[in-house]
C-alpha positions as CSV (number, residue, x, y, z in Angstrom):
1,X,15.7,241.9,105.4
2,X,18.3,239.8,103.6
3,X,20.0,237.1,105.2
4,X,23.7,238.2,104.8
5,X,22.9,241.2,106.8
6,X,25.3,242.6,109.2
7,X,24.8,244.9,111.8
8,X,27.2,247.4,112.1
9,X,26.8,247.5,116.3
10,X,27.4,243.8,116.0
11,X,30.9,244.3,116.5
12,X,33.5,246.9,118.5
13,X,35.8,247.1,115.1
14,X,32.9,247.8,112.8
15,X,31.0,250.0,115.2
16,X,33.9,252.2,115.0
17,X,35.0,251.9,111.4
18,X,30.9,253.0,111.4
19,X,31.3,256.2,113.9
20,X,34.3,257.0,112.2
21,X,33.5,257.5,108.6
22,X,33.1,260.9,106.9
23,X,29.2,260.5,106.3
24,X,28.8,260.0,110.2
25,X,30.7,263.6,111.3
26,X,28.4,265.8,112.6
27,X,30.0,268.5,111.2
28,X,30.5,267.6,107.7
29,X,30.0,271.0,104.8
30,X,27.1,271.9,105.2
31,X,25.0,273.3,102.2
32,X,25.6,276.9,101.3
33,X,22.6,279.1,102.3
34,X,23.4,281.7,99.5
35,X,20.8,280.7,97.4
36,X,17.7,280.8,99.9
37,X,19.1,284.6,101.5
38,X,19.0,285.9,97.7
39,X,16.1,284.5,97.1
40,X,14.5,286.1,100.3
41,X,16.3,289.7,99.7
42,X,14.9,289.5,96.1
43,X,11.4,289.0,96.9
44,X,11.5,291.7,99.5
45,X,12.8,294.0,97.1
46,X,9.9,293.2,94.8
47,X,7.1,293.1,97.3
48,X,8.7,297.1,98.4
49,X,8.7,297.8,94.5
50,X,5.0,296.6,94.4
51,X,4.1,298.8,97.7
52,X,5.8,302.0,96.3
53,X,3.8,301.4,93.1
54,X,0.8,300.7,94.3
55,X,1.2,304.1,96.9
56,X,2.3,306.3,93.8
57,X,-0.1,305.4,91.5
């Protein structure tokens, strides 16, 4: 660990500059699950295409 290092607990003003920074909200945008539910309603679709085939053929 460097030398210079300071530890943001190591004082009551930078503690709370620490708690209160945008990085440390708990509730900050979260990452939009579009992607993953498309992903999952597509490869149901296919695996029902590949059932209806396979039952048909």
């Amino acid at each position: 660990m460097a030398e210079n290092y300071t530890d943001p607990s190591g004082n009551t003003a930078q503690f709370r500059a620490f708690v209160d920074s945008p990085e440390a909200t708990p509730g900050a945008a979260a990452p939009s699950r579009l992607p993953l539910v498309a992903g999952i309603v597509a490869a149901a679709v296919v695996v029902v295409a590949l059932v209806a085939w396979l039952a048909l053929g």
